[in-house]
C-alpha positions as CSV (number, residue, x, y, z in Angstrom):
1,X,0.0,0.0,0.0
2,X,1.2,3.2,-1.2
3,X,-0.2,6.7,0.7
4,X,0.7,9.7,-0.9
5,X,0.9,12.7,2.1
6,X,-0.1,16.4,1.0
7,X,2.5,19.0,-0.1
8,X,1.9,20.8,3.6
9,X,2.0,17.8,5.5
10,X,3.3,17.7,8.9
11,X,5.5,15.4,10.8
12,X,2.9,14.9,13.4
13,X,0.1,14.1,10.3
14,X,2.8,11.7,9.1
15,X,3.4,10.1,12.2
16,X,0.2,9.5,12.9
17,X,-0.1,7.2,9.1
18,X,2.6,5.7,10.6
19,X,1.9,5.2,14.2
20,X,-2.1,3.6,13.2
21,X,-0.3,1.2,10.6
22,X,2.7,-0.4,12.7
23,X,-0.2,-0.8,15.5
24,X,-1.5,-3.1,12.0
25,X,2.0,-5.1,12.0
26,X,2.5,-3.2,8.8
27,X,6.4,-2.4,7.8
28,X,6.8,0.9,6.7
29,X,9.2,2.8,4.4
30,X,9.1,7.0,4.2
31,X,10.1,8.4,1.4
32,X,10.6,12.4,2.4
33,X,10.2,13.8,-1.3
34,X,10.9,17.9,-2.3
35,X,6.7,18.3,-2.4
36,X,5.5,14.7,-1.5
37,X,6.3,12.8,1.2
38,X,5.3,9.0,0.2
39,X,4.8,6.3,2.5
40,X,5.2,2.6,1.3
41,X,3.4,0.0,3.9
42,X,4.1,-3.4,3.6
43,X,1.7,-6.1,5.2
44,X,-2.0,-8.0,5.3
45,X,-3.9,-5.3,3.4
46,X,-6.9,-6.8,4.4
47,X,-5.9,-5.5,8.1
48,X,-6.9,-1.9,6.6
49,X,-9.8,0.0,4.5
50,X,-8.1,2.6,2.2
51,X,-10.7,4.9,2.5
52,X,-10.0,4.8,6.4
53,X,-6.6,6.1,5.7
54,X,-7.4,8.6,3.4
55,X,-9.7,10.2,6.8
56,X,-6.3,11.1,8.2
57,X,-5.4,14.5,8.1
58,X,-2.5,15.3,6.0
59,X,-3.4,12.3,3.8
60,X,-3.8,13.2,-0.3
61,X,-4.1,9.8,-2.1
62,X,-4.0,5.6,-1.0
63,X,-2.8,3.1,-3.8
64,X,-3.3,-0.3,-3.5
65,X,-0.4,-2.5,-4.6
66,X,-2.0,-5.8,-4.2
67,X,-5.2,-6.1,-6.1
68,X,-8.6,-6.9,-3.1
69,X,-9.6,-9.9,-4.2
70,X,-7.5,-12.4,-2.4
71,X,-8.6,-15.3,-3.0
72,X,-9.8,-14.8,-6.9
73,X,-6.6,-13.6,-7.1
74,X,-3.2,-15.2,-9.2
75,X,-1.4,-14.5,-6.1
76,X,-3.1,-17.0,-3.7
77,X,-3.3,-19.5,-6.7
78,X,-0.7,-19.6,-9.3
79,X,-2.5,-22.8,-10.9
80,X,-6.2,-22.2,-13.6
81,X,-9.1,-23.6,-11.5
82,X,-10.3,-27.0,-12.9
83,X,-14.1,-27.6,-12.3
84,X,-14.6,-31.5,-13.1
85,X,-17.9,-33.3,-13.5
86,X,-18.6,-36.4,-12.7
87,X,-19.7,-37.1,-16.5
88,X,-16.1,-35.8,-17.0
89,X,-16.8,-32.7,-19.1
90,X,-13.9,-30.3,-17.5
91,X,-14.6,-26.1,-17.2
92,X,-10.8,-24.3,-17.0
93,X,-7.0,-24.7,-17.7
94,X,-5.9,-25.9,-20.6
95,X,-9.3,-28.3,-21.5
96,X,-11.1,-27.8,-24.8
97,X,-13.9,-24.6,-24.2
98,X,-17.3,-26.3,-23.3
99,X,-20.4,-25.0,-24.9
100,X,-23.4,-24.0,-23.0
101,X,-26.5,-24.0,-25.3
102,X,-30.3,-23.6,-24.9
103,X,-33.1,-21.5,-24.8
104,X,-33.4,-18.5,-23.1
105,X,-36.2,-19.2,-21.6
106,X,-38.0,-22.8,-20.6
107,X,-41.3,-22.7,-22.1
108,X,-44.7,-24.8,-22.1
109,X,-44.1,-27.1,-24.7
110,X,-41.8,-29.8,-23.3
111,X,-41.1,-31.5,-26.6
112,X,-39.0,-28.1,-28.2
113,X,-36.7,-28.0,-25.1
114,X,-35.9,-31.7,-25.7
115,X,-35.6,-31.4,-29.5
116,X,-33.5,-28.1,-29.0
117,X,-31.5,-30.1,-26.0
118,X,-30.7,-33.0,-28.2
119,X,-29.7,-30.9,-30.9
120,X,-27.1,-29.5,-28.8
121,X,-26.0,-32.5,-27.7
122,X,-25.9,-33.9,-31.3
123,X,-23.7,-30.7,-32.6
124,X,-21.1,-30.8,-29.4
125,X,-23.0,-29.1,-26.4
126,X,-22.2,-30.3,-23.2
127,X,-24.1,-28.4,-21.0
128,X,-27.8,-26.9,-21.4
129,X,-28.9,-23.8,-20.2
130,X,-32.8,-22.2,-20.3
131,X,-34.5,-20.0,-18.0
132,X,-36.9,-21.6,-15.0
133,X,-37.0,-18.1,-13.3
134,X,-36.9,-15.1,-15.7
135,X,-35.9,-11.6,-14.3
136,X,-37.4,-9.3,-17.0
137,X,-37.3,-5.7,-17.0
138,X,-41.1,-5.3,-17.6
139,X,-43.4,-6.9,-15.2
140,X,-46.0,-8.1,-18.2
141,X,-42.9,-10.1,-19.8
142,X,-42.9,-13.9,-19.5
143,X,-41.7,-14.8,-15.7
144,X,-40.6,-18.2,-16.3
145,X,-42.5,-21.5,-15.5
146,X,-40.0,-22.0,-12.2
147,X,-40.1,-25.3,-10.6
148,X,-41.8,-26.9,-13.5
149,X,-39.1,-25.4,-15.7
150,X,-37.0,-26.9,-13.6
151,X,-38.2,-30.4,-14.1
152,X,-38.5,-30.1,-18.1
153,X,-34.6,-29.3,-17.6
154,X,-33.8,-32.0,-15.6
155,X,-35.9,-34.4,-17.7
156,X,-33.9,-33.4,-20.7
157,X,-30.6,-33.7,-18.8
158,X,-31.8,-37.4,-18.1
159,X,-32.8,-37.9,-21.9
160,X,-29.6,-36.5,-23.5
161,X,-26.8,-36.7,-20.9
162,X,-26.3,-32.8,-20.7
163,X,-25.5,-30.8,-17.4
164,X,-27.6,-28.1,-16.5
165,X,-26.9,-24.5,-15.5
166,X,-30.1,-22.1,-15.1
167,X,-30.4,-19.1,-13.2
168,X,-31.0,-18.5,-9.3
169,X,-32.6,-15.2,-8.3
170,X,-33.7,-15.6,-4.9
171,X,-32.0,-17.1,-1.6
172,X,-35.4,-18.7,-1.2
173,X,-35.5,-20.4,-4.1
174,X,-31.8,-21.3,-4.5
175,X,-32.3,-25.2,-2.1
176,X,-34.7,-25.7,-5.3
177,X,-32.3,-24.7,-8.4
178,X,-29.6,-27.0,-6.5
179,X,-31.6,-29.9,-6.8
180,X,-32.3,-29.7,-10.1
181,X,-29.3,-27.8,-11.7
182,X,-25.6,-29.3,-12.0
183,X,-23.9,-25.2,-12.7
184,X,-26.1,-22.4,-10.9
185,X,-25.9,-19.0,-12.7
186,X,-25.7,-16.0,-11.2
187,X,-27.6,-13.3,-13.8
188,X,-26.0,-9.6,-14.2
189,X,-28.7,-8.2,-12.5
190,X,-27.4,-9.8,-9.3
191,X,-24.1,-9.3,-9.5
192,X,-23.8,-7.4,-6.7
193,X,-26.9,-9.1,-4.9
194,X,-24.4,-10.0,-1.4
195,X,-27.1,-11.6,0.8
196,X,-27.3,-14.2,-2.6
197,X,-23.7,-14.6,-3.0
198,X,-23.3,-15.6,0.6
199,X,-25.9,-18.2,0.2
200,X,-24.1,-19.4,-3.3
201,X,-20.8,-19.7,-1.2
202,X,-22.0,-22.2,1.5
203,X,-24.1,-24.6,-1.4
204,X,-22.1,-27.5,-2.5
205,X,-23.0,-26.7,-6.4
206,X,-20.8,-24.7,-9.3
207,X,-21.6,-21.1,-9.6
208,X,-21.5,-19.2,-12.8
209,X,-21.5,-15.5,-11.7
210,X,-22.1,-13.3,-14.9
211,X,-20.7,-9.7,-15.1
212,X,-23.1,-6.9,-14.3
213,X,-23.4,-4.6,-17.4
214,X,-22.3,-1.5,-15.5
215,X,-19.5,-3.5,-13.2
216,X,-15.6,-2.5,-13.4
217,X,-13.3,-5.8,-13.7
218,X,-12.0,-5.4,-9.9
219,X,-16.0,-4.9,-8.8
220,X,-16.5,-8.2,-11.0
221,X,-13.8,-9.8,-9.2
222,X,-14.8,-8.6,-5.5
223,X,-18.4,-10.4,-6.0
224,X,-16.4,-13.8,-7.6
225,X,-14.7,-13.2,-3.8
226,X,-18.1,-13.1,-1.8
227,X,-18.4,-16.5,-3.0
228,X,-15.0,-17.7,-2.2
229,X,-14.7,-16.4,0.8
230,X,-18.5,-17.9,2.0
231,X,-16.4,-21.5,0.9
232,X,-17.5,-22.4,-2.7
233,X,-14.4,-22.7,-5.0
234,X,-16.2,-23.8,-8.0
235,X,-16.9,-20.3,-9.7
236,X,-17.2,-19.3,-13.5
237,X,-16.9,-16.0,-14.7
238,X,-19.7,-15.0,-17.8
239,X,-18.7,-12.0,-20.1
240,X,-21.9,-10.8,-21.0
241,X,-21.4,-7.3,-22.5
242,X,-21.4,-4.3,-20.7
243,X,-23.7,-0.8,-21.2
244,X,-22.7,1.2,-24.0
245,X,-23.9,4.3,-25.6
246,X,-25.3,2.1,-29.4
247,X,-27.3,0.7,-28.5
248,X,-29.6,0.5,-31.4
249,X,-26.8,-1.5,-33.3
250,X,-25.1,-4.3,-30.4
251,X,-27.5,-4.8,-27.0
252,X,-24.3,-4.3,-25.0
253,X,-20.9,-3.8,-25.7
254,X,-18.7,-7.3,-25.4
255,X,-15.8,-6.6,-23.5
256,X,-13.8,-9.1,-25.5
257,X,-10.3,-7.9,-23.8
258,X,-11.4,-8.7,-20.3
259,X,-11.1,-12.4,-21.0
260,X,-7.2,-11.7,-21.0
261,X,-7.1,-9.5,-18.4
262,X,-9.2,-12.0,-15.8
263,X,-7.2,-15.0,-16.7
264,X,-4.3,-12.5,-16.0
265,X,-5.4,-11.4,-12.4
266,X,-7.8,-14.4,-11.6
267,X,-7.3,-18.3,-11.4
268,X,-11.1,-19.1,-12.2
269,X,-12.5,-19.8,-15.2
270,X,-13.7,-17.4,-18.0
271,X,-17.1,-18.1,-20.1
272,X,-18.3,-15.5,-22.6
273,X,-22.1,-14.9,-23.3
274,X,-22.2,-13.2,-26.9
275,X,-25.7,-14.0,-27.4
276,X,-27.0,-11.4,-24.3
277,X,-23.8,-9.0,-25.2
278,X,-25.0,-8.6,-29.0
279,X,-28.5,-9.3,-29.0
280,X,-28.6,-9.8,-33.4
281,X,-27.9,-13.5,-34.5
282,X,-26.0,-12.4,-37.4
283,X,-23.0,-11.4,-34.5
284,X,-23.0,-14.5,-32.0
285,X,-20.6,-16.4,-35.0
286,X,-17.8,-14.1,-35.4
287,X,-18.5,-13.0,-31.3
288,X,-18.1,-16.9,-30.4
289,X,-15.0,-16.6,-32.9
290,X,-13.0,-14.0,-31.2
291,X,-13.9,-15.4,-27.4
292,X,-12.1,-18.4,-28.2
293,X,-9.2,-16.9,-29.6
294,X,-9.1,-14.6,-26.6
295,X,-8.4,-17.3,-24.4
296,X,-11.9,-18.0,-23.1
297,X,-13.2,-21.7,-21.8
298,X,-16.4,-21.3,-23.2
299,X,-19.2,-19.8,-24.5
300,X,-22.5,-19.8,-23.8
301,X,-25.0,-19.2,-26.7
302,X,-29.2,-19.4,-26.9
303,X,-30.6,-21.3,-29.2
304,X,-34.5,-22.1,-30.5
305,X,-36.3,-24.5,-32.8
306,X,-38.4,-21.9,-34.2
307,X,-37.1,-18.2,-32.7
308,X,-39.8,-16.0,-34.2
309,X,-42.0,-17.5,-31.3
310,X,-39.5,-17.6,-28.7
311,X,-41.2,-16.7,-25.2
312,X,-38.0,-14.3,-24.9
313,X,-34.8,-13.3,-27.0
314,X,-35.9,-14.6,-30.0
315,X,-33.7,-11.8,-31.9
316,X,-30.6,-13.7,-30.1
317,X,-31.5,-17.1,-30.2
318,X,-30.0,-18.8,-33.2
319,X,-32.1,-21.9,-35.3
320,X,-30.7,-25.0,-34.3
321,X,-29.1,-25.5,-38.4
322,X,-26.9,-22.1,-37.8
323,X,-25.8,-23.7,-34.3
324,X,-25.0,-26.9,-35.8
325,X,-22.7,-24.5,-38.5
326,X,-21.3,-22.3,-35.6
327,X,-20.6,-26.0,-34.0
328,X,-18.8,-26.9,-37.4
329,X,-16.6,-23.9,-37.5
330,X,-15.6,-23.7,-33.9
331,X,-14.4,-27.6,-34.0
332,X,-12.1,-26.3,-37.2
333,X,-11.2,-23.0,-35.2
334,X,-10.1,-25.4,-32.0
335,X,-7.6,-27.6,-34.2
336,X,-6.3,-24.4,-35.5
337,X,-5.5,-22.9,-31.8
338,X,-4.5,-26.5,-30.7
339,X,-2.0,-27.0,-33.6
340,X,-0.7,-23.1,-32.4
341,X,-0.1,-24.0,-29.2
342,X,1.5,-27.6,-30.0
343,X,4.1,-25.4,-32.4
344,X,4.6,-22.6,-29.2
345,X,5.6,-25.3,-27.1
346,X,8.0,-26.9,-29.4
């Protein structure tokens, strides 16, 4: 922790910093500049809130050398995070990027989700998603069919082999979504919903905690730590897109270069939703295209047997023959990178 000391500051505001932090069993270093005076304090960050430093007279700015979130961090764990199913499908590290695939919503007619379910599994899915519980901004939207969405998903798990991941958006429902769903998804609109990330932490299930579309990458990270900390270790990160100012062209702006920059700071594993961060079919291809090359384990895509009567996202949903292409063109894109990294390691 770096604190930067105002031009006129005196000894006694200085030794004060200094005085409150060695009480913290921090190590200190002054640096007495011409018009700063910097001190450099060395020790368990965590002991200390920088904006309770920066109350202290005399104080101008606090920089934080070690990024807050401990435990999503690359410094508590040097190796990628591995989550491993017992069907074997593999989320993280070097493993081939796993596609989620599915409706955005469940709807009434059991027979689409299981032809759209087998279609994925047919073109190289391994995990279907579709919303039980729907948060929609408008209140006269479709709400999903919730427990008995739940049950059409878990019956089409049984009949095709896929793992589940659907959305939780209540404490009070989340004992429910972890008896039917192998992944549980956090949606952006939670992000920042504590009280449900707490619960999330002490279930036994994977998480897959998607990025609000207004959240900073270190505000990402610090709800991916809520869960860590409450003792689940099996979190996902979702790109999703984040607010931008065209919106009549993209839904959201896909913020292709944080896949990178998590698997920089963060051990976890990085999924990218370009269905939700474009909102037009004709851009979940090439989207899907440049995750993957930007180093991210998978992608998550909606699909429909017939999207013009799609209970939601229809506009984003792709037919199940352009999936089964996307499917096609990915499997070529993977040999590609795989050949690239066979000659890099040469």
């Amino acid at each position: 922790m770096i604190i930067i000391m105002e031009p006129g500051a005196t000894q006694a505001q200085i030794d004060n910093v200094v005085e409150h932090l060695e009480s913290l069993d921090f190590r200190i270093n002054i640096n007495y500049g011409e018009v700063y005076t910097v001190i450099a304090a060395i020790g368990d960050k965590r002991l200390v809130q920088p904006h309770s430093i920066n109350s202290f007279d005399g104080v101008r700015e606090v920089k934080l050398i070690q990024e807050p979130f401990k435990l999503a961090s690359r410094e508590s764990k040097k190796d990628d995070t591995v989550i491993e199913f017992s069907n074997g499908v593999k989320i993280g590290g070097n493993n081939k990027p796993v596609i989620m695939a599915g409706p955005c919503s469940v709807e009434e007619d059991f027979s689409s989700l299981l032809e759209i379910a087998t279609a994925a599994k047919d073109a190289g899915a391994e995990i279907l998603r579709g919303g039980a519980f729907k948060p929609r901004t408008s209140p006269y939207d479709f709400q999903g069919m919730e427990e008995k969405g739940l049950k059409y998903l878990k019956e089409a798990s049984e009949k095709t082999g896929l793992l589940v991941i659907t959305e939780v958006m209540d404490t009070l429902d989340l004992p429910l979504v972890c008896d039917y769903a192998d992944i549980v998804q956090v949606g952006a609109r939670n992000m920042q919903n504590f009280k449900l990330l707490k619960a999330i932490g002490k279930c036994n299930k994977p998480v897959m905690l998607k990025r609000g579309p207004a959240a900073s990458i270190r505000e990402f990270l610090l709800a991916a730590e809520h869960i860590l900390y409450n003792g689940n270790e099996n979190v996902i990160l979702c790109e999703r897109g984040i607010k931008g100012f065209d919106t009549h062209y993209t839904r959201n702006v896909l913020d292709l270069a944080s896949v990178p920059v998590l698997k920089k700071y963060s051990h976890l594993p990085v999924v990218v939703d370009p269905s939700h961060a474009t909102g037009k079919r004709y851009l979940i291809e090439p989207m899907s295209k440049a995750a993957i090359v930007s180093g991210a384990n998978g992608l998550m895509v909606e699909i429909h047997n017939n999207p013009d009567k799609a209970y939601s996202d229809g506009a984003q949903s792709l037919p199940l023959p352009q999936f089964r292409q996307l499917m096609k063109h990915l499997d070529c894109l993977f040999k590609v990178l795989d050949e690239t990294n066979d000659l890099t390691t040469v």
